[in-house]
N, C-alpha and C positions, 0 to 999 in steps of 0.2 A: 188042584194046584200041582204042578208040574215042574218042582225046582232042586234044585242040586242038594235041596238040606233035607229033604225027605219030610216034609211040614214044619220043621222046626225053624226057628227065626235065625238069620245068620250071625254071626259074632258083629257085625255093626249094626245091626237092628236090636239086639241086645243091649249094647253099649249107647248108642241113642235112646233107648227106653228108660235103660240105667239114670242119663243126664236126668231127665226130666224127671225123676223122682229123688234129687241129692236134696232138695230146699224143702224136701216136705219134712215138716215138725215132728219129732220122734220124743217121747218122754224117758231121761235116761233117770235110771233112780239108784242107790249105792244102798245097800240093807246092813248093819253094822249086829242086828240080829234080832230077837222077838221075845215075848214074855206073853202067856195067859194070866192076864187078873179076873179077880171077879170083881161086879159092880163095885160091892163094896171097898174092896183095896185099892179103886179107881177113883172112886169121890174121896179117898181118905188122902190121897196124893197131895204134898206141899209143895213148896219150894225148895225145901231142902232134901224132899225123898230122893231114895236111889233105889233104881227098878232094874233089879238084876236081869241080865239077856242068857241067852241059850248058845253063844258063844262064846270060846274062850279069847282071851286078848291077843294074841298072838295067831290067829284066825285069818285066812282073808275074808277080803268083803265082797258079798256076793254084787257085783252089777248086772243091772236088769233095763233090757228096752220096752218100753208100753207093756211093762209085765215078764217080759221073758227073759229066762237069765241066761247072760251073753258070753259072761267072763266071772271072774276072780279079779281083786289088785286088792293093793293095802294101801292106807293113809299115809300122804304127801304133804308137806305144806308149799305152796306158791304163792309167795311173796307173803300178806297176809290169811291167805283164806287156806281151805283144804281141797286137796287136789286128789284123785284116784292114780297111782301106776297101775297099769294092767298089766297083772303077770301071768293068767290064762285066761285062753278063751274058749268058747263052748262051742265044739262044730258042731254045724247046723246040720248036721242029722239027727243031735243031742238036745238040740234046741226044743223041738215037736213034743 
């Protein structure tokens, strides 16, 4: 191959490659934080139990794409539901 980018794909064959991967399905997940039980304190669990987490309230929340965490933001409400603000994000050299 013999072209002006030295084997690399030009910024519009990138950006055409890009398109065609915008609609594909990403699982985004928000982590608010984690706890080890054992069996036991896991069958003993009610309705009314509280399962303390490994974060403090004041904390952000980790967001994670199909597993990999991308960013930080903190609890939003939009309109009824809960919403993420993203207030960092993980460069992807950090991301690996």
């Amino acid at each position: 191959m013999n072209d002006m980018t030295g084997g690399f794909p030009s910024d519009g064959a990138v950006a055409a490659n890009f398109r065609l991967l915008q609609d594909v399905d990403v699982k985004l997940t928000v982590e608010i934080g984690s706890t080890s039980l054992t069996l036991r304190e896991l069958l003993a669990l009610g309705e009314a139990s509280v399962i303390e987490l490994d974060r403090h309230a004041n904390e952000l929340l980790d967001v994670l794409v199909n597993g990999t965490l991308i960013g930080r933001g903190e609890v939003v409400m939009v309109g009824d539901r809960f919403g993420v603000r993203m207030t960092e994000l993980v460069s992807p050299e950090k991301r690996a």
